[in-house]
Residue frames relative to the residue before (quaternion, step in Angstrom):
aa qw qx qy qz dx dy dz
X 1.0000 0.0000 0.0000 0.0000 0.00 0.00 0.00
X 0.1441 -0.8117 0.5583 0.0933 3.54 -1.09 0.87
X 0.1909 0.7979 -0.5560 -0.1334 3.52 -0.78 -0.27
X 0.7328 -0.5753 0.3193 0.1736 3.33 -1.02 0.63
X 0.0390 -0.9162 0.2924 0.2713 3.81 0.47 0.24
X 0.5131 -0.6589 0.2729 0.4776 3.84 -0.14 0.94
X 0.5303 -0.5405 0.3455 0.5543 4.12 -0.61 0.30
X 0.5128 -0.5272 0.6477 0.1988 2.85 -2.15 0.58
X 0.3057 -0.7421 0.5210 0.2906 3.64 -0.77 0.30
X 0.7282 -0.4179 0.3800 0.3883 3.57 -1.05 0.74
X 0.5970 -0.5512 0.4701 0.3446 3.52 -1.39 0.71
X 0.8440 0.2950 -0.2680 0.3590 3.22 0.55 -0.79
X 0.0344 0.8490 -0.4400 0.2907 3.14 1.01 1.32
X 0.3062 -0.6295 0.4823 0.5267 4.02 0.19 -0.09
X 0.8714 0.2702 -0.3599 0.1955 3.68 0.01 -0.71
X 0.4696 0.4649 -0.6593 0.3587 3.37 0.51 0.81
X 0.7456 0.3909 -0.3867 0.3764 3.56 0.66 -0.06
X 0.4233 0.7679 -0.4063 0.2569 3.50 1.06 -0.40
X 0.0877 0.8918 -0.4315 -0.1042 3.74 -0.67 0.58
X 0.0131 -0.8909 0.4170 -0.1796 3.31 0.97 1.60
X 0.4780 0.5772 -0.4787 0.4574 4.04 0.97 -0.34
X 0.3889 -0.6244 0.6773 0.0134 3.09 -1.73 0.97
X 0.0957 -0.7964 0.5950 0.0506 3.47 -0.40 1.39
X 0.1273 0.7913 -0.5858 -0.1204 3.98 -1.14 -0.14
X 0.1411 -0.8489 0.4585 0.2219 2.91 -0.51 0.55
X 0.8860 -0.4033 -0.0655 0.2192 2.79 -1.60 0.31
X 0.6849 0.1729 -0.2141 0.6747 3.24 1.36 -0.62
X 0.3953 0.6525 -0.5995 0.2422 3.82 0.15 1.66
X 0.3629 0.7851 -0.4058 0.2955 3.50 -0.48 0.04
X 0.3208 -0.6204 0.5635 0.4412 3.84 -0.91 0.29
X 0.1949 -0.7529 0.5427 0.3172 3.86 -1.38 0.50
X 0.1409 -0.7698 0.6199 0.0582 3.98 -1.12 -0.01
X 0.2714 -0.6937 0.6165 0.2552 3.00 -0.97 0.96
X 0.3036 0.8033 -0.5011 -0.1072 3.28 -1.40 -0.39
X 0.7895 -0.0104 -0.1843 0.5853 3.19 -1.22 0.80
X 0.6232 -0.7333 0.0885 0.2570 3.68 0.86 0.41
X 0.3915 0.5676 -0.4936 0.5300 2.36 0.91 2.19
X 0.4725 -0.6326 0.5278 0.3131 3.49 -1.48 0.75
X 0.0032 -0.7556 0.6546 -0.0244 3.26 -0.71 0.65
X 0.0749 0.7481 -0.6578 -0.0462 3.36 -0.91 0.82
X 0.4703 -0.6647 0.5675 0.1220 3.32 -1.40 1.74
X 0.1164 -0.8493 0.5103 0.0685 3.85 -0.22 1.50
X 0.8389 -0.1634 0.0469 0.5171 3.32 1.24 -0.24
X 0.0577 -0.9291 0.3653 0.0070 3.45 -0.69 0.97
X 0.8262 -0.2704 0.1321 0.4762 3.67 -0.99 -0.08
X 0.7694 0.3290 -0.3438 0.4261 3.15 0.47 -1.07
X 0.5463 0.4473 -0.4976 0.5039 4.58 1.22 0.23
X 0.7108 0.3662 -0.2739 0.5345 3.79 0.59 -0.85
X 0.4760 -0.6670 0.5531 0.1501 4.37 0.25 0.82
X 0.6825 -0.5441 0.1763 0.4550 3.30 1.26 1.67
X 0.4580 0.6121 -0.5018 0.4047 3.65 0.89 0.12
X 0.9432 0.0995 0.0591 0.3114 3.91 -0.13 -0.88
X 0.0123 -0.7145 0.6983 -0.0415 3.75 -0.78 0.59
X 0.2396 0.7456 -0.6180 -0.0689 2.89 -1.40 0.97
X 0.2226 -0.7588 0.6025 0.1084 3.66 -1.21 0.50
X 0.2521 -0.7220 0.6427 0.0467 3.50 -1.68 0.86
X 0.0585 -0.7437 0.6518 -0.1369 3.64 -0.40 1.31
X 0.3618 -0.5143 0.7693 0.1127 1.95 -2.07 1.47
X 0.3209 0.7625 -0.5485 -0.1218 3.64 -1.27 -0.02
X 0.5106 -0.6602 0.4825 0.2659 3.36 -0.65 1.80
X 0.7171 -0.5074 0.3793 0.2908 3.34 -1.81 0.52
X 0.6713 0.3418 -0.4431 0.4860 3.16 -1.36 0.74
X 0.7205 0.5885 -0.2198 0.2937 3.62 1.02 -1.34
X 0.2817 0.8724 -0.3684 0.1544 3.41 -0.85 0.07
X 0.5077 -0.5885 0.4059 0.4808 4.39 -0.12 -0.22
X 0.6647 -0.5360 0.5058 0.1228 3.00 -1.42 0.81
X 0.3008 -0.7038 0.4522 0.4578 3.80 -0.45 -0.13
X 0.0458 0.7911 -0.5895 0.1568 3.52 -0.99 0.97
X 0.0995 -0.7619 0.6303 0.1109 3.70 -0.77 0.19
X 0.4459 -0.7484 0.4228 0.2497 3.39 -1.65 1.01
X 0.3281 -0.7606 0.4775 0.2930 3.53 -0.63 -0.20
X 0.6936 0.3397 -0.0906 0.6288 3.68 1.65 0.09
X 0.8716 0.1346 -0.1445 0.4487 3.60 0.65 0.32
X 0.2370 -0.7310 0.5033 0.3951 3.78 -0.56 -0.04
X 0.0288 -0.7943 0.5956 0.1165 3.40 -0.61 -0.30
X 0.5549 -0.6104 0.5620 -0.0611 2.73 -1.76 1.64
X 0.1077 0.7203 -0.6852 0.0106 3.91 -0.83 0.79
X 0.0726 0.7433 -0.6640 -0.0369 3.73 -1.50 0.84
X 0.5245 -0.6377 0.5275 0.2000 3.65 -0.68 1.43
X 0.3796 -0.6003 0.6869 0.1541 3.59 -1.57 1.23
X 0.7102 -0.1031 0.3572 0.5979 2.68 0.33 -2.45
X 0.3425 0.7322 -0.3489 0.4741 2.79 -1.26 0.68
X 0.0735 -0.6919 0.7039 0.1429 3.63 -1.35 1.35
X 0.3043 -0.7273 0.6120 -0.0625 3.76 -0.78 0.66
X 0.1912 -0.5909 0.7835 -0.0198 3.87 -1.55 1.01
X 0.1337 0.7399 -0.6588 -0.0238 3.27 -0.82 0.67
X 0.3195 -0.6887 0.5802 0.2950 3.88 -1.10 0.84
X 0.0893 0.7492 -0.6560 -0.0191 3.29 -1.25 0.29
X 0.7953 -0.3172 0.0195 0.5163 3.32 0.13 1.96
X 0.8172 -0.2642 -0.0049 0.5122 3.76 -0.08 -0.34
X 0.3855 0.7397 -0.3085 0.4573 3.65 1.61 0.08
X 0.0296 -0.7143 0.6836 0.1469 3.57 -1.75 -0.02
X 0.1133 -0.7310 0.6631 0.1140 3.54 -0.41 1.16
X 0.3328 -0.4790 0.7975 0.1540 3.80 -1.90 0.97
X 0.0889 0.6384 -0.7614 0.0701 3.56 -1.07 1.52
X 0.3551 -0.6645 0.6550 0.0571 3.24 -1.99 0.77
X 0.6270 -0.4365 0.4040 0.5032 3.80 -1.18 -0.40
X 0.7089 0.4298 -0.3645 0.4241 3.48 -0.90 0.94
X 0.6551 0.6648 -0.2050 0.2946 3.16 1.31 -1.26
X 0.0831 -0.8192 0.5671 -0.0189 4.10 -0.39 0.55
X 0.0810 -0.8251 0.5404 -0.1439 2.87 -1.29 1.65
X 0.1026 -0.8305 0.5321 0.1289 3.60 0.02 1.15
X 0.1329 -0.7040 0.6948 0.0623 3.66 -1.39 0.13
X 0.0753 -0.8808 0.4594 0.0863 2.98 -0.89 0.93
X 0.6740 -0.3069 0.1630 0.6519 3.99 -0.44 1.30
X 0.9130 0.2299 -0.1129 0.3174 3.43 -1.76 0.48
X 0.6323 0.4545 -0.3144 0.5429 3.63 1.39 -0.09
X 0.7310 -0.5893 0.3436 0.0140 2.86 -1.35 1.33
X 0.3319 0.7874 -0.4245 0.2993 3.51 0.52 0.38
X 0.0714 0.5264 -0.8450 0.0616 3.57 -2.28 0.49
X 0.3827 -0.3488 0.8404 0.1599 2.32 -2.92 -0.04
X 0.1437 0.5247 -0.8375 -0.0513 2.54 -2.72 0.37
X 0.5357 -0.6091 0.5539 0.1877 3.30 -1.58 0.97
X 0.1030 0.8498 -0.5150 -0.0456 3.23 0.35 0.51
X 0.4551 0.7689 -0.3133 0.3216 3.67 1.14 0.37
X 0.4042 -0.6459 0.4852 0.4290 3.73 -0.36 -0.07
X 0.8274 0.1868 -0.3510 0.3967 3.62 0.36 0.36
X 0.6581 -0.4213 0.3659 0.5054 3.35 -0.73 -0.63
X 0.3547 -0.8564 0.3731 -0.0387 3.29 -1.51 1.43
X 0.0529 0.8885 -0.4121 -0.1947 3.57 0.87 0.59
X 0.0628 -0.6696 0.7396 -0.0254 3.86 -1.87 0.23
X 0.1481 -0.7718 0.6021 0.1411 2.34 -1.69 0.75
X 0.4806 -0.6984 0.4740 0.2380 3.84 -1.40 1.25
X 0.1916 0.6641 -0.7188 -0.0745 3.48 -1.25 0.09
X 0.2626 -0.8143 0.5174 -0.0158 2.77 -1.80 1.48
X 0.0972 -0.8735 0.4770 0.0080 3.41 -0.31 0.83
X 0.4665 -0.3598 -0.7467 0.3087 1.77 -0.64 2.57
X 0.7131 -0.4941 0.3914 0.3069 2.80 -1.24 0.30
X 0.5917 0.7040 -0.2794 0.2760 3.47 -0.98 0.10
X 0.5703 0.5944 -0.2624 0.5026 3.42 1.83 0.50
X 0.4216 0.6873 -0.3663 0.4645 3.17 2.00 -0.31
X 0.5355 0.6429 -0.4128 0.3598 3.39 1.10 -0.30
X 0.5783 0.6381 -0.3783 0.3396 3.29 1.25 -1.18
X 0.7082 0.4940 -0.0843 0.4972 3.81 0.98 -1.20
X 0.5435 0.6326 -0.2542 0.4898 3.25 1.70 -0.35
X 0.7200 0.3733 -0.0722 0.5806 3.37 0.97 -1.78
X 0.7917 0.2679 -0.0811 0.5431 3.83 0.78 -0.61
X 0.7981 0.4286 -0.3624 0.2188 3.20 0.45 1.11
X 0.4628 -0.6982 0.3648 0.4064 3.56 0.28 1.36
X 0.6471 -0.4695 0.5550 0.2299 3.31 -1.93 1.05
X 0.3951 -0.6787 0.5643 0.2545 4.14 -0.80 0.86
X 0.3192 -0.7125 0.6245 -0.0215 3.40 -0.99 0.69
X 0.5446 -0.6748 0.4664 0.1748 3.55 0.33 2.19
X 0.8738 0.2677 -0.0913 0.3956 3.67 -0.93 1.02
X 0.7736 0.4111 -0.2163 0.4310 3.29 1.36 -1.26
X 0.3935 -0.5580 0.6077 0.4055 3.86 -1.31 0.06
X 0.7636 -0.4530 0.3211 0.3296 3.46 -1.61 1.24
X 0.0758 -0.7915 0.4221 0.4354 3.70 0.05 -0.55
X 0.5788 -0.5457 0.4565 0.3984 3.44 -1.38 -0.34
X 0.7568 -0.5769 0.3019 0.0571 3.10 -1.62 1.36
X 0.2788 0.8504 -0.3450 -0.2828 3.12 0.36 -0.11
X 0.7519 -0.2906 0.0260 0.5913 4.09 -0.72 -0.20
X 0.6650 0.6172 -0.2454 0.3416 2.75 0.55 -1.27
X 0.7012 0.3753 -0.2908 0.5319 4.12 1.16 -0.66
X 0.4548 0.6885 -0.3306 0.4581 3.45 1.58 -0.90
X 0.8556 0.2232 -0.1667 0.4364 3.95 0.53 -0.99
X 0.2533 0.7225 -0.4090 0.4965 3.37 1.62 0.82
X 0.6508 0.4524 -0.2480 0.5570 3.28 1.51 -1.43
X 0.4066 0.6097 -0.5877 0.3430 3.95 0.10 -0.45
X 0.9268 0.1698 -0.1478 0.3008 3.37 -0.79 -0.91
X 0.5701 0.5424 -0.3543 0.5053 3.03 1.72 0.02
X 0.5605 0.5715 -0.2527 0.5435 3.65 1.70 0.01
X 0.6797 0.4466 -0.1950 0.5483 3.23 1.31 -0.86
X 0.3566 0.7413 -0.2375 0.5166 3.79 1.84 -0.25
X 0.7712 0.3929 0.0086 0.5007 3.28 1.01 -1.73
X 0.4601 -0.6284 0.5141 0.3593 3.44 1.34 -0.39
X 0.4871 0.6830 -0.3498 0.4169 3.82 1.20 -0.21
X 0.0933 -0.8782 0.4689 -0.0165 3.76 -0.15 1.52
X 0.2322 -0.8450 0.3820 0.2934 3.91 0.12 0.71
X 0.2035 -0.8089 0.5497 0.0451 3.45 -0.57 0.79
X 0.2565 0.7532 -0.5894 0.1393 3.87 0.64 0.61
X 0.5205 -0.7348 0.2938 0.3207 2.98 -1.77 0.39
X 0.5809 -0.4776 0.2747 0.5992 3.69 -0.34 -0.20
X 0.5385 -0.6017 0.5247 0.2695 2.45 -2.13 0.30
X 0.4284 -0.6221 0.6028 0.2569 3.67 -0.91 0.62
């Protein structure tokens, strides 16, 4: 079987020379604790021209997001390590390493670590521009230490900074 290939454009084309990709390595990135997790913010709207945010979390057992849905982005979640609950509107999905979970704007959704150790993923937002949320509201890490825990009083600091983001909680009741 042949087929013909469509031209190639001249070398001196800009995009064989063009060097616009964003590399990071592996341990680059701003980190943040919050609500007690590491979260490190690998790359964001203002490098990706409002197109992309992404973030890499650590998040120790038991830990994890509330249910909540965005009002301005989907967002994209893919397991390192790690056993994982995700919500997806009225559902519970059991995710593992490898596993990938999209959401799309306005759907309902969390995590929990439900593992004995600590679970890591990575986020991607589309568009970008929620990394900010972890940006503006999350406490500098302290070499050596575990994230700490939250307490109410920083927890409802987050409200209007959630509501800022277009980001609606959706937990379940209490009992």
């Amino acid at each position: 079987m042949t087929f013909e290939l469509p031209p190639i454009p001249d070398r001196d084309d800009p995009r064989w020379t063009r060097r616009d990709g964003i590399f990071v390595r592996r341990h680059e990135g701003i980190t943040k604790w919050v609500i007690g997790d590491t979260t490190t913010v690998k790359i964001t709207a203002a490098q990706t021209n409002g197109a992309l945010g992404v973030l890499e979390t650590s998040v120790p057992p038991g830990g994890g997001a509330v249910a909540h849905a965005h009002g301005r982005e989907d967002e994209a979640f893919y397991l390192l390590s790690g056993d994982f609950e995700f919500i997806n509107g009225d559902q519970t999905i059991t995710a593992g390493p490898g596993d990938f979970f999209f959401v799309p704007q306005g759907n309902r959704h969390g995590f929990t670590n439900v593992g004995a150790r600590p679970g890591n993923l990575l986020t991607f937002l589309f568009p970008g521009g929620h990394e900010r949320f972890w940006l503006d509201n999350g406490l500098d890490p302290e070499p050596g230490q575990p994230a700490p825990t939250w307490r109410p009083e920083n927890l409802a600091a987050l409200v209007p900074e959630l509501a800022r983001h277009q980001v609606t909680l959706l937990p379940e009741p209490q009992r």
